[in-house]
NUVEX-264109 format. One record per residue (C-alpha): chain; x negated, y negated, z; residue in one letter; residue number from 1. Coordinates in steps of 0.1 Angstrom, whole numbers, plus 5000, padded with zeros to 4 digits. Layout:
<pts>
  unit    c1    c2    c3  code  pos
     A     X     Y     Z     a  NUM
...
</pts>
This chain:
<pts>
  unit    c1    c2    c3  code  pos
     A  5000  5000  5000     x    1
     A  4987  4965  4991     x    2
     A  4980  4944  5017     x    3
     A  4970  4906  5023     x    4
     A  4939  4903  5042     x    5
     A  4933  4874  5061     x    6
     A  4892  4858  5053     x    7
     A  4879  4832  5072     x    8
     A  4842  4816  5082     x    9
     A  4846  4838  5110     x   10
     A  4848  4874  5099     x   11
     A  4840  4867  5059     x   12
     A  4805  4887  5068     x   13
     A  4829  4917  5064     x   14
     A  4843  4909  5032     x   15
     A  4809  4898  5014     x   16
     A  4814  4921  4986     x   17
     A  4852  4920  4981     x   18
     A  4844  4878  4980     x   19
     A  4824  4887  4953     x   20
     A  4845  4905  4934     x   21
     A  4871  4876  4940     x   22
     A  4849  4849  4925     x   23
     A  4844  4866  4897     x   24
     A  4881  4876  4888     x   25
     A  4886  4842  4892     x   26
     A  4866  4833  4866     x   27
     A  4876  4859  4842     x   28
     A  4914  4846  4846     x   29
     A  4910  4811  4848     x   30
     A  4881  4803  4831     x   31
     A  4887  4834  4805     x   32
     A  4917  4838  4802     x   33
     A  4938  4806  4811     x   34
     A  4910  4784  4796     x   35
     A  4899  4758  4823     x   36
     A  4864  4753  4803     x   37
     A  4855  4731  4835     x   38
     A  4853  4758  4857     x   39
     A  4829  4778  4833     x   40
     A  4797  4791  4850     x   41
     A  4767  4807  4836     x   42
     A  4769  4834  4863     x   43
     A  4807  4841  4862     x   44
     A  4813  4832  4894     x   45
     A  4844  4808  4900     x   46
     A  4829  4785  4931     x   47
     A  4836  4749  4940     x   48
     A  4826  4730  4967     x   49
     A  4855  4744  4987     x   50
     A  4844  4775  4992     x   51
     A  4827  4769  5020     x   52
     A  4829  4776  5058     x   53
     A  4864  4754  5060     x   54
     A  4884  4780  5039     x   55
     A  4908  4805  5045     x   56
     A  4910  4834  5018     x   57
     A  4944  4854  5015     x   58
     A  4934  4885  4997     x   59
     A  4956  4908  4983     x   60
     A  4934  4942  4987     x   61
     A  4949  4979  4974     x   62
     A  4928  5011  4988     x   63
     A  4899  4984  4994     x   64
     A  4900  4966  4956     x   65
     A  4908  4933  4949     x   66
     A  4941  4926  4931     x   67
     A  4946  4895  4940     x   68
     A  4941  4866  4961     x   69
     A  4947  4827  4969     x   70
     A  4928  4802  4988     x   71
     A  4937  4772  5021     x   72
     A  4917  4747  5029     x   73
     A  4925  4717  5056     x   74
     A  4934  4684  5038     x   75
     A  4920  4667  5070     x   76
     A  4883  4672  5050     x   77
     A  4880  4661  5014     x   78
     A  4898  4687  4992     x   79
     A  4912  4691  4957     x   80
     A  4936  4666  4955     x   81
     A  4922  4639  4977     x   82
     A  4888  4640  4955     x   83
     A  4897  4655  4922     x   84
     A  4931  4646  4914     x   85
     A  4940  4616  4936     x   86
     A  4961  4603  4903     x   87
     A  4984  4633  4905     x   88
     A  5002  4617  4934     x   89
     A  5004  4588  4923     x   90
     A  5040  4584  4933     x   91
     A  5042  4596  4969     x   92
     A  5003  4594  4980     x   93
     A  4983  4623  4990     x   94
     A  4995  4644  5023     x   95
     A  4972  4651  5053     x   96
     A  4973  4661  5085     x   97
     A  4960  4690  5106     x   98
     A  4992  4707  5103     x   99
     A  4987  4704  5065     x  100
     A  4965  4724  5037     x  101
     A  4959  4724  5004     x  102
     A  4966  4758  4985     x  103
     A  4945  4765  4952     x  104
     A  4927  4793  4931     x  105
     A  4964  4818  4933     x  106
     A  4952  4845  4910     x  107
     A  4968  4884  4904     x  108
     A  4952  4907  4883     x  109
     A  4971  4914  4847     x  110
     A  4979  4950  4857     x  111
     A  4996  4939  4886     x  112
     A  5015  4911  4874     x  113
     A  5049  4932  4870     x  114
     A  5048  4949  4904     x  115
     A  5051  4933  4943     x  116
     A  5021  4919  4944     x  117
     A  5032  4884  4935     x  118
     A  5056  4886  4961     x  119
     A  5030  4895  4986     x  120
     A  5010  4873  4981     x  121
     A  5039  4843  4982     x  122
     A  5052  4857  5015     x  123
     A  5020  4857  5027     x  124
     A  5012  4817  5026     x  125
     A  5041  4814  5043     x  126
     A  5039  4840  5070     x  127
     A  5001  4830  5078     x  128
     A  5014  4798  5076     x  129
     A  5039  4799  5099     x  130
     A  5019  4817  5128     x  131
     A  4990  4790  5125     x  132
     A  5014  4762  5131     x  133
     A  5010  4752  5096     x  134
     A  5040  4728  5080     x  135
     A  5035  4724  5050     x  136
     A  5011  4732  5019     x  137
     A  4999  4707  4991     x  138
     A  4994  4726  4958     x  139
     A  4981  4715  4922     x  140
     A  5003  4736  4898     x  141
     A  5012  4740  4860     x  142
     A  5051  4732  4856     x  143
     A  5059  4765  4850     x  144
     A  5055  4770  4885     x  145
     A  5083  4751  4894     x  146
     A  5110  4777  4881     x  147
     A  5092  4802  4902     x  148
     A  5088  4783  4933     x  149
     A  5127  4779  4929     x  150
     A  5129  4814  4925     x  151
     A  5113  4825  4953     x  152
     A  5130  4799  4976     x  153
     A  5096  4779  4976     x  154
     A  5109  4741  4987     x  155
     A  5087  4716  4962     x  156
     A  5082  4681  4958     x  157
     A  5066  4664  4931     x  158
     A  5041  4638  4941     x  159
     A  5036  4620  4909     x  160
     A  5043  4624  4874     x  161
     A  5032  4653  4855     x  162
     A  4995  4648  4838     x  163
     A  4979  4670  4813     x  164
     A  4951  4688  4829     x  165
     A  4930  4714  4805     x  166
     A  4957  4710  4780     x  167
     A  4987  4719  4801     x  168
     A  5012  4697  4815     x  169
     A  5004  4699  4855     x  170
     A  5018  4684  4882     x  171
     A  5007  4677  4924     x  172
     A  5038  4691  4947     x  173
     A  5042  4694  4982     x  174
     A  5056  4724  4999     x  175
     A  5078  4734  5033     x  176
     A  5066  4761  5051     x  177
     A  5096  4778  5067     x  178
     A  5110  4807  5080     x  179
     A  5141  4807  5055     x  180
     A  5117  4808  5026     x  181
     A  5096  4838  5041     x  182
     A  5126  4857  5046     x  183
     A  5138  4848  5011     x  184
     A  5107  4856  4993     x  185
     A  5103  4894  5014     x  186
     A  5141  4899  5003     x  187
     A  5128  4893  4966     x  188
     A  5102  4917  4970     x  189
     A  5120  4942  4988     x  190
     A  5095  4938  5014     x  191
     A  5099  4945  5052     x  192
     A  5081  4933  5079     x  193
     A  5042  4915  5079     x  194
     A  5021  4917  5047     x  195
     A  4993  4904  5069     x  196
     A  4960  4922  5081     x  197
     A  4937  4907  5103     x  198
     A  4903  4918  5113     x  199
     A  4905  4915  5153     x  200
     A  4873  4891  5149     x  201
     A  4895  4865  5128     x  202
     A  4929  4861  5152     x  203
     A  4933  4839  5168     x  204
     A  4942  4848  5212     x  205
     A  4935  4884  5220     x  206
     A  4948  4916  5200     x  207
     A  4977  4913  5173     x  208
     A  5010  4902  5185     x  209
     A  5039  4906  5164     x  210
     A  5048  4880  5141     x  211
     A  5076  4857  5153     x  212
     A  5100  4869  5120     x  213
     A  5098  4901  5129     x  214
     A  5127  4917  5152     x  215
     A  5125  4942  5180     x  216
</pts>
């Protein structure tokens, strides 16, 4: 069964090689595949300058292989938006605020793009996001994410005009994190209970407790 993995500074020495594999998908879809030339490295290796100590890696991990993955980091530090694509929110300014973080580099793998996995990884962001006190999410998306963020009961606002960014129309939105929308997206996916694994090393109190949407 797939599960979402939870990666942070903390406990990342025990994902080294499954990072590794992660940066490099990410090349090979978005630099490959989807075309964002800017990304392009000689190594193959999708890595920014946010990929550092300050973020938090959801990975999507299926009898120990990578299938998919997405990426927080705190928009209380210089991220994405604030220092790369200010312009996209334009309209409403830029959101921060510790309660606040910036979600980038979503990727599944083309085998599994039929399957659960998407769904996964959506209830995911919100379930982490929910247990870390985490209100809301800032996200730089194509417009055909819209439709699915409807879909999935993903609450988006613009916060600017669309812009075209590597040749597609893309636009900065900010998202509620919410109980409603976790139990929407897990009834979507036919999904019960946590998608969630943590390493004890990376949670935060003592041991695991049981996640507050869960019953019994």
């Amino acid at each position: 069964m797939t599960k979402i993995h939870v990666v942070t500074g903390q406990n990342k020495h025990l994902y080294e090689d499954i990072l590794e594999d992660s940066f490099r998908l990410r090349h090979e879809i978005f630099v490959q595949e989807r075309g964002w030339k800017t990304l392009s490295r000689a190594d193959g290796r999708d890595v920014d300058a946010y990929d550092n100590e300050e973020a938090i890696y959801l990975l999507a991990l299926d009898d120990g292989k990578i299938v998919g993955g997405q990426r927080l980091f705190p928009t209380t530090r210089p991220h994405m938006l604030s220092e790369v694509f200010p312009y996209l929110a334009s309209t409403k300014g830029i959101p921060s605020g510790p309660d606040i973080f910036e979600w980038t580099r979503y990727f599944v793998i083309r085998q599994r793009r039929t399957g659960r996995t998407d769904c996964r990884l959506l209830a995911a962001i919100q379930e982490f996001a929910l247990e870390q006190g985490i209100s809301q999410l800032t996200a730089v998306v194509e417009m055909w994410w819209l439709p699915r963020f409807q879909e999935a009961g993903f609450k988006a606002r613009p916060l600017g005009l669309p812009q075209l960014v590597e040749n597609a129309w893309t636009v900065a939105v900010q998202i509620d994190v919410s109980l409603d929308t976790l139990l929407h997206v897990l009834k979507l996916g036919g999904i019960h209970g946590s998608v969630l694994e943590w390493q004890k090393a990376s949670r935060p109190g003592e041991g695991h407790h049981r996640p507050r949407f869960m019953k019994g």
